[in-house]
C-alpha positions as CSV (number, residue, x, y, z in Angstrom):
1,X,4.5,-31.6,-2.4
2,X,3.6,-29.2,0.2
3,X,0.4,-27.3,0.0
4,X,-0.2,-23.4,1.0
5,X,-3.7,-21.9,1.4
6,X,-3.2,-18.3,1.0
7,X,-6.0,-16.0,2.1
8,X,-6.6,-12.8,-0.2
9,X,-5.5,-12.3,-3.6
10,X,-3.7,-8.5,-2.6
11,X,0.0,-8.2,-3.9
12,X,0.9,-10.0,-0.7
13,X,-1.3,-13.2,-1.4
14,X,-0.9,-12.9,-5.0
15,X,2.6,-12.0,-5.3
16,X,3.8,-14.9,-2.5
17,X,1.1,-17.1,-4.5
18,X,3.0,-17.1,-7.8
19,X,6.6,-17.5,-6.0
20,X,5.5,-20.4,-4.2
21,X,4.2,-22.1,-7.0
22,X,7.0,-21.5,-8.8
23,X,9.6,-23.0,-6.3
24,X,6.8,-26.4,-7.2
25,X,4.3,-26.4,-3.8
26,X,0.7,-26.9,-4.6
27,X,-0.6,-23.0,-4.1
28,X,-4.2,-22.6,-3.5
29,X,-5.6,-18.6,-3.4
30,X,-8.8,-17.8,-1.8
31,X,-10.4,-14.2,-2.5
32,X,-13.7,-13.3,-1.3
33,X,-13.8,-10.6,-4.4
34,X,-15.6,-12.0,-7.5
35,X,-12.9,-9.6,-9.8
36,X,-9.9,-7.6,-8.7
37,X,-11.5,-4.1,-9.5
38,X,-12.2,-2.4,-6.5
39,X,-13.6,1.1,-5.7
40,X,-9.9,2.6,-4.9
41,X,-6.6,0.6,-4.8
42,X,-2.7,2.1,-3.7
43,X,-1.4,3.0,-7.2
44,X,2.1,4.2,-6.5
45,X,4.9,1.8,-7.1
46,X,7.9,3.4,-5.2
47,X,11.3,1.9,-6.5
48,X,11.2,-0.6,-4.2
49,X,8.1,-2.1,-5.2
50,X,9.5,-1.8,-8.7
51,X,12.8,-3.6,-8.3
52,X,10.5,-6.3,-5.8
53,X,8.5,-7.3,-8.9
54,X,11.6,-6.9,-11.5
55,X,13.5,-9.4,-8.8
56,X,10.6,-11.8,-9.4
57,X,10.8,-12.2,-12.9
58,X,7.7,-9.8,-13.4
59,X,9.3,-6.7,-15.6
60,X,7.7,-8.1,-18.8
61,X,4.1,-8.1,-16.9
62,X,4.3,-4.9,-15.0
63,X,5.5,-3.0,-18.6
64,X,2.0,-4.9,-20.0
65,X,-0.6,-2.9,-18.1
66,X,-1.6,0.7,-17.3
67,X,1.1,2.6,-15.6
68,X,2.5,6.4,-15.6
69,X,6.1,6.9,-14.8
70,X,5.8,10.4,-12.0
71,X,8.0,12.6,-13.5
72,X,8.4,15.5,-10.5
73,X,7.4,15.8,-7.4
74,X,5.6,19.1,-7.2
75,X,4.9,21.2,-3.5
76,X,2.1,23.7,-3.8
77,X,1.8,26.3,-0.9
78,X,-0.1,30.0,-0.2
79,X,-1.7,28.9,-3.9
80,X,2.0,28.9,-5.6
81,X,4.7,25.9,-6.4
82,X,7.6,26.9,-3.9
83,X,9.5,23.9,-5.2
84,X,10.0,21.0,-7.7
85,X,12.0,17.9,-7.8
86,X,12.6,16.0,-10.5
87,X,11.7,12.1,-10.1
88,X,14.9,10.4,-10.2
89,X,15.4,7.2,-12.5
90,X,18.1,4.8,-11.6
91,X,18.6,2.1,-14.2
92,X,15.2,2.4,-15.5
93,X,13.3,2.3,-12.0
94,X,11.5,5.1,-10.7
95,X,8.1,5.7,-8.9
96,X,5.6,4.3,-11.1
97,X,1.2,5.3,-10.9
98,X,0.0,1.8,-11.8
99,X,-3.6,-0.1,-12.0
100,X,-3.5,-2.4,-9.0
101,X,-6.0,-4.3,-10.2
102,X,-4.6,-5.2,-13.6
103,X,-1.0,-6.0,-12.1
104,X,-2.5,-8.5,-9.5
105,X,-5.1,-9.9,-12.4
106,X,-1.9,-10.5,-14.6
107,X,0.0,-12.4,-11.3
108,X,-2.9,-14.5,-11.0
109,X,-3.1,-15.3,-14.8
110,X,0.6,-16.3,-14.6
111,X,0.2,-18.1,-11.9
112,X,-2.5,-20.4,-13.3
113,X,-0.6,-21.3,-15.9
114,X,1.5,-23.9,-13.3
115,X,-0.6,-26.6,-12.9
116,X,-0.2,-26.6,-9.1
117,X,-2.1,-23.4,-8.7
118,X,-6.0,-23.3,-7.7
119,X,-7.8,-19.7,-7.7
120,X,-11.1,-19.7,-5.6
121,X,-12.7,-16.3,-6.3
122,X,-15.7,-15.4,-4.4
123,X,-15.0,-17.5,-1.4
124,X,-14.8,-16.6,2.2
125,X,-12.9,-17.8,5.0
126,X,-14.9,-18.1,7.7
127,X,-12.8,-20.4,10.2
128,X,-9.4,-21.9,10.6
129,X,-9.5,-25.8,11.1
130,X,-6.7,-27.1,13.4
131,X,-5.3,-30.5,14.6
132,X,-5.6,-31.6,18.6
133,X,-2.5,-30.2,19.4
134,X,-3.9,-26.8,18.1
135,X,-2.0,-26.4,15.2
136,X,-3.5,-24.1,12.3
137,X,-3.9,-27.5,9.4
138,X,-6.3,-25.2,6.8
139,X,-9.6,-23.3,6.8
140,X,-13.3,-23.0,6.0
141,X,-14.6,-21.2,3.4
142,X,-18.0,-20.0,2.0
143,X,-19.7,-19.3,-1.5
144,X,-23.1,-18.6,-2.9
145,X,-24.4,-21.0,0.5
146,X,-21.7,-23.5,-0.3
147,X,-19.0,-24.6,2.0
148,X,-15.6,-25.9,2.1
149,X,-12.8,-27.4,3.7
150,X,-9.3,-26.8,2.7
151,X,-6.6,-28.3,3.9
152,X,-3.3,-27.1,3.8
153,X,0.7,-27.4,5.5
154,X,0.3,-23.9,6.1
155,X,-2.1,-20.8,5.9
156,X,-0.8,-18.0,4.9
157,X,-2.7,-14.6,5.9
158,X,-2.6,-11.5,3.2
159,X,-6.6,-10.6,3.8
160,X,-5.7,-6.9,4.6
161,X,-5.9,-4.6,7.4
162,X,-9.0,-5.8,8.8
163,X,-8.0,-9.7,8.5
164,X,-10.1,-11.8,9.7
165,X,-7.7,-14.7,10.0
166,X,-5.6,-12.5,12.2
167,X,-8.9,-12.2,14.7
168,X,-9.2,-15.9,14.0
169,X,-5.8,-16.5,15.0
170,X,-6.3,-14.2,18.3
171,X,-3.0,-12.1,17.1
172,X,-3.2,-8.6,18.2
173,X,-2.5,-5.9,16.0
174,X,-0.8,-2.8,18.0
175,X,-1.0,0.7,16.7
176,X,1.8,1.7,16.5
177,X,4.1,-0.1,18.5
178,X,7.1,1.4,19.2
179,X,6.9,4.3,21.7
180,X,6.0,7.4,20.0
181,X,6.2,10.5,21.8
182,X,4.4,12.6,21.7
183,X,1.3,10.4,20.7
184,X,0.9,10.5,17.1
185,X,-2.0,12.3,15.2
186,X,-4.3,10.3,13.9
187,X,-5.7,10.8,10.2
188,X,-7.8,9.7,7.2
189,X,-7.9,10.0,3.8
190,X,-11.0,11.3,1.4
191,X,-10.1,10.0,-2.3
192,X,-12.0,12.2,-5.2
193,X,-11.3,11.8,-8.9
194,X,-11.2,14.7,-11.4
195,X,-10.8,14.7,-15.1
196,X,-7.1,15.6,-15.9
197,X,-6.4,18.9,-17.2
198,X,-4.7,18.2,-20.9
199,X,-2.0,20.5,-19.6
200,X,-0.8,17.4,-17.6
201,X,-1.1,15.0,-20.7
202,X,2.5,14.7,-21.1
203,X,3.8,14.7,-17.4
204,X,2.6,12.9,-14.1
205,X,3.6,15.0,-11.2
206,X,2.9,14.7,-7.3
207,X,1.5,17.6,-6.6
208,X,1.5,18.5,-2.4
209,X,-0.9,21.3,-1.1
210,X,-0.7,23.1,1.6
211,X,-2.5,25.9,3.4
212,X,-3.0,26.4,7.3
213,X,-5.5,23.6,8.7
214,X,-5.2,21.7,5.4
215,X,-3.4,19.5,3.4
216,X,-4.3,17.5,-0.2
217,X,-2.7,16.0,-2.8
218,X,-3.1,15.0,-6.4
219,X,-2.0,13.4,-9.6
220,X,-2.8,12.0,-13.2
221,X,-3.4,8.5,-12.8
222,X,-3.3,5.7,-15.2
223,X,-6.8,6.4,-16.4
224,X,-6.6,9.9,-17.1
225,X,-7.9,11.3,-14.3
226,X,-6.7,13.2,-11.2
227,X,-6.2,11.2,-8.0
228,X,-7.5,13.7,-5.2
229,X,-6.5,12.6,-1.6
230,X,-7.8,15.2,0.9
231,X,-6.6,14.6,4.9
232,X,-9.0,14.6,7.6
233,X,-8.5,14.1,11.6
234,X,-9.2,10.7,12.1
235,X,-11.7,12.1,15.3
236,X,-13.9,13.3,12.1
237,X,-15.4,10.0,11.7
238,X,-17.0,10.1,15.3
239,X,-18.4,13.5,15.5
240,X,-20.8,13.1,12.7
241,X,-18.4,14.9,10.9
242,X,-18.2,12.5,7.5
243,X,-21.8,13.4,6.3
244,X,-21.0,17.0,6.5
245,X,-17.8,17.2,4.8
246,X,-19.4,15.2,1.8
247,X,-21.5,18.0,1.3
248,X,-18.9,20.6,1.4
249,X,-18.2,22.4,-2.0
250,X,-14.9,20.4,-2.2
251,X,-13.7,22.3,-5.8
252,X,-13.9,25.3,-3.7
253,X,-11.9,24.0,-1.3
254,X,-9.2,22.9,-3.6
255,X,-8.9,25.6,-5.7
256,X,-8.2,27.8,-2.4
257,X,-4.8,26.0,-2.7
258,X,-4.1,26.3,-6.6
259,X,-2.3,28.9,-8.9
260,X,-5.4,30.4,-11.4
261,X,-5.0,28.0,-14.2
262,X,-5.3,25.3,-12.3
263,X,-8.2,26.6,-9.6
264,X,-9.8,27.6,-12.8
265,X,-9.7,24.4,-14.7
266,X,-11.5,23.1,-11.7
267,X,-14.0,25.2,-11.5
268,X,-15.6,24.3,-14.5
269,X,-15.4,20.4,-13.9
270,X,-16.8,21.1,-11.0
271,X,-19.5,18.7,-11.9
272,X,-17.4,16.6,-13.2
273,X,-15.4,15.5,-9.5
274,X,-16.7,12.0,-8.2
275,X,-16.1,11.1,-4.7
276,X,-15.0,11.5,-1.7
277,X,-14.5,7.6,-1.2
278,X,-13.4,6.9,2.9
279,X,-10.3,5.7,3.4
280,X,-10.1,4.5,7.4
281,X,-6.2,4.9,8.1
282,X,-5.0,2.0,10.3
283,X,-1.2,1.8,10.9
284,X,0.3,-0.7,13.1
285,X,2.3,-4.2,13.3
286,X,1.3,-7.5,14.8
287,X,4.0,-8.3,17.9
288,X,3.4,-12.2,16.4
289,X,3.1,-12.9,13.0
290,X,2.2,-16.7,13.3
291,X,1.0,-19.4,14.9
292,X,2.1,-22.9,14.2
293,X,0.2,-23.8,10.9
294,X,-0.6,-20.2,10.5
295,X,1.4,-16.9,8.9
296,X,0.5,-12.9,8.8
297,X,1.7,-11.2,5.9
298,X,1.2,-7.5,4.2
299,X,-1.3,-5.4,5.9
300,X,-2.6,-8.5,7.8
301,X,0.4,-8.1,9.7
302,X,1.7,-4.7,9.2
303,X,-0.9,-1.8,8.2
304,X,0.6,0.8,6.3
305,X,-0.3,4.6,6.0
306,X,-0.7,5.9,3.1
307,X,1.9,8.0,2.2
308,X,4.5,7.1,-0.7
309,X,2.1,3.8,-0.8
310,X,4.2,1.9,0.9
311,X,1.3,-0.8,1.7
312,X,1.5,-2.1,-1.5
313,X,5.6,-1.6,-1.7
314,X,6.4,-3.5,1.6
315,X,3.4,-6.6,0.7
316,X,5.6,-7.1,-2.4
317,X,8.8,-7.0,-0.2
318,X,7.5,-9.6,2.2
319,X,6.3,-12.3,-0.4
320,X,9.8,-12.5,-1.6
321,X,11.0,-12.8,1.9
322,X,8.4,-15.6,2.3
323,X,9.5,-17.2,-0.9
324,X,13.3,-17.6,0.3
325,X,12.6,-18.6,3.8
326,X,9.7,-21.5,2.6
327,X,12.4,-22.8,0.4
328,X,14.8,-23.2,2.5
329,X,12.4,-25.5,4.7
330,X,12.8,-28.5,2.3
331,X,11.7,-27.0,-1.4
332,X,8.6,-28.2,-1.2
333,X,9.4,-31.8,-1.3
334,X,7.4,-33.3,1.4
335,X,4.1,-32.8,2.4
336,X,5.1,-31.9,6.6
337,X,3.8,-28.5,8.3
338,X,6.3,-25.4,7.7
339,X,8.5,-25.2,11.1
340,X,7.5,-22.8,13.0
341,X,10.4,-21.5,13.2
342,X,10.8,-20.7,9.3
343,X,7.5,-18.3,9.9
344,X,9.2,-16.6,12.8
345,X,12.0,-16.1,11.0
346,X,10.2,-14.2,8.2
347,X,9.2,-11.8,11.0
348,X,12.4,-11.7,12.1
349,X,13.7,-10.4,8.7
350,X,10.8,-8.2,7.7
351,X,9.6,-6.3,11.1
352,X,12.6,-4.2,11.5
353,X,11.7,-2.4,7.3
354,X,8.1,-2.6,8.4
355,X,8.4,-0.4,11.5
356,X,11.4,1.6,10.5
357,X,9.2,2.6,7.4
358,X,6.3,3.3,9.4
359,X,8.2,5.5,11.9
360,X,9.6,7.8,8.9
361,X,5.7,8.0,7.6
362,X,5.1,9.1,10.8
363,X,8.0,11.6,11.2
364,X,6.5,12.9,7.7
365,X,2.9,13.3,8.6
366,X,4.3,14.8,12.0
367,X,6.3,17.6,9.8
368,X,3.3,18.4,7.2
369,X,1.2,18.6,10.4
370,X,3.5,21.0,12.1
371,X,3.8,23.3,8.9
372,X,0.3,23.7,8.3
373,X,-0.8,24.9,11.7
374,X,-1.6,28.8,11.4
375,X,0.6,31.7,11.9
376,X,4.4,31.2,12.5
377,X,5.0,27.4,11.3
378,X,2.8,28.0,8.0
379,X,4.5,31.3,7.7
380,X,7.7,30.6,7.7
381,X,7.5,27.3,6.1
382,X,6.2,29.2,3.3
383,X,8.9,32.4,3.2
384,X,11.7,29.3,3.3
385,X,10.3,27.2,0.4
386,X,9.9,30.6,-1.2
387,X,13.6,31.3,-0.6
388,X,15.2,28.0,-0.8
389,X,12.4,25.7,-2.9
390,X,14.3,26.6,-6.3
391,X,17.6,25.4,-5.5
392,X,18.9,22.1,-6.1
393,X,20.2,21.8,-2.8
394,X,17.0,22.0,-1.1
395,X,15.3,19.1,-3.5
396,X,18.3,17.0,-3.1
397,X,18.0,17.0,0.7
398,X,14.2,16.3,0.4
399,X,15.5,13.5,-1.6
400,X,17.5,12.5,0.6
401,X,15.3,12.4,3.6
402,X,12.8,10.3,1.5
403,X,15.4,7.9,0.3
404,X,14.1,5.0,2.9
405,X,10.6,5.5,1.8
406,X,11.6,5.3,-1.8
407,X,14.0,2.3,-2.0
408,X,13.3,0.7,1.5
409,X,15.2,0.0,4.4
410,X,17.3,-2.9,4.0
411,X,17.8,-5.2,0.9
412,X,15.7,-7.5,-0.2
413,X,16.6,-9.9,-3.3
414,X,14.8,-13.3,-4.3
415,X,16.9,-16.4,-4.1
416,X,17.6,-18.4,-7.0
C-alpha cells in the first residue's frame, strides 16, 4: 500500500490523516506536541467547517465533545448594541464554538483504531530525506535525543504557519499575494479569558466592539469563560510596544466599550481576567504547494487571519480535497510516489477558496478599520447602525456579505 508521512497533527494533518487511512494507505502522523492542549486554539467552526467534518463521516464525534452553538451575532458601538443578527441554522448547521483540542484528540483516536495508522507524538521533523534525483522520499525526526528515519511515497506538510517543512522544501510563502491596493494594514490579536457572566448561560453571542482607535471582540466559549480578542497594529510588536500594553488596565479598557451591566460585571472580575496571550497574524499563500515527494497543506500553505476562523474551516476543506485527489492516483494499491501532478492539482482546486476567502477577510478588516478611525467614519457609522441596526434588512445584508466566509467559496464534498 502506499505510505503518507504527515507532519502535524492540526485539523489539516489530522483530518487528511484519518481520510487517508480510511481509503486503506499506511498513514503515519508526526506531532512535535506531547498532547493536543495548547495555550489558545481557533474555536469557531463556521458552517463550512461543520458540513467538512459531517461530509467525513465525523457528525457523531463532533456532537461528542465540548461545543456551543453561537446563537446571534451581536455589534457593540459608542458602549450600546446598535444591532443583532440572529445565527442562522440550515439543516442543523450553524457556526459552532468548539474545543480544538478535543475534536482533533477524537480524529486521532478514530484513526488509530485502522490498523494502518502510526501516531508519533513528541517528535520533530528536522529534515526531509530525498532520492538522487531530488525527489522528497520521507523525513527525519527527533525525540527525547532519539532519531529517526521515515520513509514515505509522500510527505504531506500541515505543521502550521511557521512550517518548517515549507523552509525545508525552499517554498516561499507570499503575504498576500494578489495585488492589494492600497497595501493592507497589518494586525495582531491579544487573546484574554474572563469568567462568563451567568447572564450569558443560556446564549453564545459574538459580541463586536467598537470605539475610535479600537476594536475587540468576545464570547462564551466551551469552558465557560469569555474569549477576549483585542486588535493591535501589527507595528506594536517592534516598538517595544507588547510589554507595555500587558501592563495596561485592560478591564478598563473594555468596559470603555460596554453597556453598565456588562462594564460592571467586569469590573469586579477584574482579577479574575487571565491573559493577554500574542497572537502573531500571518496571512498569505504559498505560489507552490509541492515538490515532487512533498505536499503543503492548511496554514503551511495558506495562513489564515483570524477572523470568522477560517484557518481551521479551510484546513478541514483541504484534507477532503486531498482525500479525493490521492484516491484517484491508484487507491492506494501500490507502493509508487503520488504524481506530481495529483499534488498540483490539489492546488489547483483549493487556491482559488484560499485566496478569495482571504481577500474578503481583508475587505472586512479594511471596513472595521475605516469605521473606527475618529470623527466622521466612527460617527456616522455609529448614527447609521443607530438608525438602521434594528431592521431586518440591515442584518440580512450583513448576512449576506458574510455568506462566503460562512459557507465557503466553492463546494467541496468527499468522494465515495
Amino acid at each position: 500500500m502506499k505510505h503518507v508521512a504527515i507532519a502535524g497533527a492540526g485539523p489539516a494533518g489530522a483530518a487528511t490523516a484519518l481520510l487517508l487511512a480510511q481509503q486503506g494507505m499506511k498513514v503515519t502522523l508526526i506531532e512535535q506536541e506531547t498532547a493536543f492542549d495548547r495555550v489558545f486554539r481557533g474555536e469557531g467552526l463556521m458552517p463550512a467547517g461543520l458540513a467538512a467534518l459531517y461530509e467525513m463521516g465525523l457528525k457523531e464525534t463532533f456532537e461528542a465533545i465540548p461545543a456551543r452553538q453561537l446563537t446571534s451575532w451581536d455589534f457593540y458601538v459608542g458602549s450600546q448594541r446598535r444591532m443583532r443578527v440572529i445565527e442562522p441554522e440550515n439543516k442543523g448547521v450553524a457556526t459552532q464554538i468548539i474545543n480544538q483540542g478535543a475534536l482533533l484528540k477524537a480524529i486521532v483516536e478514530k484513526a488509530q483504531q485502522l490498523p494502518n495508522f502510526e501516531l508519533f507524538l513528541g517528535w520533530q521533523v528536522t529534515e526531509l530525506s530525498r532520492d538522487e534525483s531530488g525527489v522528497v522520499t520521507g523525513v527525519q525526526a527527533v525525540c527525547e535525543g532519539e532519531s529517526r528515519a521515515f520513509a514515505a511515497d509522500c510527505v504531506i506538510a500541515g505543521d502550521g504557519r511557521y512550517s518548517r517543512l515549507r523552509k525545508l522544501a525552499g517554498l516561499e510563502m507570499q503575504r498576500f499575494p494578489w495585488k492589494a491596493t492600497p497595501s493592507p494594514a497589518q494586525f495582531d490579536v491579544l487573546w484574554f479569558k474572563l469568567p462568563a457572566p451567568m447572564s450569558l448561560a443560556h446564549e453564545t453571542p459574538f459580541v463586536a466592539c467598537l470605539q475610535p482607535n479600537s476594536q475587540f471582540a468576545f464570547y462564551p466559549s466551551w469552558d465557560g469563560r469569555l474569549q477576549i480578542g483585542w486588535i493591535v497594529e501589527k507595528s506594536t510588536q517592534h516598538k517595544g510596544g507588547l510589554a507595555k500594553l500587558k501592563e495596561r488596565d485592560w478591564i478598563e479598557a473594555f468596559a470603555q466599550a460596554l453597556p453598565a451591566d456588562l462594564a460592571a460585571y467586569f469590573r469586579q472580575h477584574k482579577d479574575d481576567l487571565e491573559g493577554p496571550i500574542y497572537l502573531d497574524v500571518q496571512v498569505g499563500c504559498c505560489p507552490q504547494w509541492s515538490i515532487p515527494g512533498l505536499l503543503l497543506i492548511g496554514d503551511a500553505a495558506h495562513p489564515m487571519a483570524p477572523n470568522r476562523a477560517q484557518g481551521i474551516n479551510m484546513a478541514l476543506r483541504d484534507a477532503i480535497v486531498v482525500a479525493n485527489q490521492f484516491s484517484s492516483d491508484g487507491l492506494g494499491l501500490d507502493n509508487q510516489p503520488i504524481s506530481a501532478q495529483v499534488l498540483q492539482a490539489i492546488q489547483a482546486e483549493r487556491q482559488p477558496e484560499i485566496m478569495a476567502v482571504q481577500k474578503m477577510q481583508l475587505a472586512e478588516w479594511r471596513k472595521v478599520e475605516f469605521i473606527s478611525r475618529p470623527g466622521l467614519p466612527y460617527l456616522g457609522f455609529k448614527a447609521v447602525a443607530s438608525l438602521f441596526g434594528r431592521f431586518t434588512f440591515a442584518q440580512n445584508i450583513w448576512l449576506h456579505d458574510q455568506k462566503g466566509l460562512r459557507e465557503g467559496v466553492l463546494p467541496v464534498h468527499l468522494n465515495r
